[in-house]
N, C-alpha and C positions, 0 to 999 in steps of 0.2 A: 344667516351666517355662512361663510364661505367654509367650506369642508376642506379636508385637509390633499384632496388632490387633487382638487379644483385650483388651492394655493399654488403647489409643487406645476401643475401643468404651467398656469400665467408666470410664476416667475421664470421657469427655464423657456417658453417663448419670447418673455421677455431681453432674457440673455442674450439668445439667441438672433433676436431683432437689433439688438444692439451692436452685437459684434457683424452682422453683417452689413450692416450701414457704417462699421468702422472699418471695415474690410473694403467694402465699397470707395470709400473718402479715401482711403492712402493711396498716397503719393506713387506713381509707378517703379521710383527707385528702390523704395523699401522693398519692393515685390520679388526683386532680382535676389539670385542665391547669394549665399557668402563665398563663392568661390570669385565673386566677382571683385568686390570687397578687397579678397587677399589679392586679387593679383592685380589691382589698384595700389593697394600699400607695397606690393612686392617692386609696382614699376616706379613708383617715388622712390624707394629705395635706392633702387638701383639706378636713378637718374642722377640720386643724389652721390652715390657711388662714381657715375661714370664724369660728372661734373670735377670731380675732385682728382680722378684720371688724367683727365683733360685738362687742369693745370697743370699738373703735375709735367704732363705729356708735352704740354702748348699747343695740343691739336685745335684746330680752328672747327670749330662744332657750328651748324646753323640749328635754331629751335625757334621753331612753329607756336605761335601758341593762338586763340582763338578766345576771344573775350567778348562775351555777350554786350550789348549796348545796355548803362547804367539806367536809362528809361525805358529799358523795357522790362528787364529786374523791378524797377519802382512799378510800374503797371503793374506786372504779374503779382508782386506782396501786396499791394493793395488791392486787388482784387480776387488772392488766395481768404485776405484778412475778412472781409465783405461779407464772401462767402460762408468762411467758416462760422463770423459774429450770427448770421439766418439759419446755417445747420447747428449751431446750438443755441437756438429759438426753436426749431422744428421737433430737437430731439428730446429739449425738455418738453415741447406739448407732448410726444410721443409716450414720454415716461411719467408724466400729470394723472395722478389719481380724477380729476378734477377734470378733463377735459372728456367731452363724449367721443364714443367708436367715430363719430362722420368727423370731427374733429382729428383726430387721430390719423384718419384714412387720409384726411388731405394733407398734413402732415406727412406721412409716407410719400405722397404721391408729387409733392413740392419737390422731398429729398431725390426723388429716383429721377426728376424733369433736371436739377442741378445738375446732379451727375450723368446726365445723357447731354448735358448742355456742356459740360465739364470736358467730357471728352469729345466731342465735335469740335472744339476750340484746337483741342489738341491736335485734332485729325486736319485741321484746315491750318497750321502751323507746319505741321511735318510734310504738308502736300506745297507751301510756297516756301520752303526747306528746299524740297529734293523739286522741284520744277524751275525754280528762279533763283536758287542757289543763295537766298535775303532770309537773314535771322528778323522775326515778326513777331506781332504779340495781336491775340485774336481776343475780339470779346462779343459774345453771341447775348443781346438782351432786346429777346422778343423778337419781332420782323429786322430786326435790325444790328448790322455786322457791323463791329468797328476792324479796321484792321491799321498797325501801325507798320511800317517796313523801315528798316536801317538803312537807307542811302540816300546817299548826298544831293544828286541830282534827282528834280522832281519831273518823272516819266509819266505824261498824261496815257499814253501806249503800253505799258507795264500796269501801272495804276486800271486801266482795261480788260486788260489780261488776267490781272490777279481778278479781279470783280466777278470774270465769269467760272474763272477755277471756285471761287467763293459758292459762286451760285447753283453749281455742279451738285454738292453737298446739302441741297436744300431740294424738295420738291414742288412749294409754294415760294411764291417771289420775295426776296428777301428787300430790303437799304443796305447796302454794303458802299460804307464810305474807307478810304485809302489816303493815308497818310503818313509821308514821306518823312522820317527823322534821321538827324545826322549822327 
């Protein structure tokens, strides 16, 4: 029989395994302060404020606004969804009376390869962001890179380009296929 502080250690490890594998999965927005937050709701506000100005006024206003491509949203929630249906496969083995230590260990060891795979998508996103100026959608499974880019014209020379920025971020040779959406 398990003694009693034998129990109290496995369950607060356990907690503690839990919350950091949940800590881990969120989202990098959530991460940001609440000051960010307010002054998000403060500039709706006030846009909504200067809009009503601006009738008022008749001042001729120009507004920017930037809207991701609807297929790449559907990519990224279904393979947010994917994801998450295998990290709560991994976390119930984790938390399985009924599953062994090596069991368990791989388990861990899937979660922590997702989210190192998780953010490398990210990091190869924000890299043909800010080099080629193309909102993208990365998906890293195994040797092999899918990458989708938002533009009209299909650039065998950019399609290139992006492939070796891709392969930058690897140190074994990857499949990095490129594909052009409008």
């Amino acid at each position: 029989m398990i003694n009693k502080q034998s129990l109290w250690f496995l369950t607060l490890f356990s907690l503690i395994l839990v919350l950091s594998v949940y800590y881990i999965t969120m989202p990098n927005e959530l991460l940001l302060t609440n000051n960010g937050k307010s002054e998000k709701t403060s500039s709706v506000s006030s846009d909504a404020k200067d809009k009503k100005e601006n009738k008022e006024n008749n001042e001729d206003q120009t507004k920017v606004t930037i809207k991701e491509s609807e297929t790449l949203v559907t990519m990224r929630v279904t393979l947010e969804e994917e994801r998450e249906k295998q990290m709560t496969d991994l976390k119930t083995t984790l938390t399985s009376e009924a599953a062994t230590a090596s069991e368990k260990n791989d388990a861990y060891e899937q979660m922590k390869v997702m989210d190192e795979i998780k953010a490398k998508e990210s990091t190869i996103e924000k890299q043909i962001k800010d080099n080629f100026s193309l909102d993208s959608f990365v998906k890293i499974d195994g040797k092999n890179v899918k990458v989708v880019v938002v533009k009209k014209d299909h650039d065998s020379n950019l399609a290139n380009q992006i492939m070796k920025k891709v392969q930058e971020n690897f140190s074994e040779k990857v499949y990095t296929t490129v594909k052009f959406e409008k």
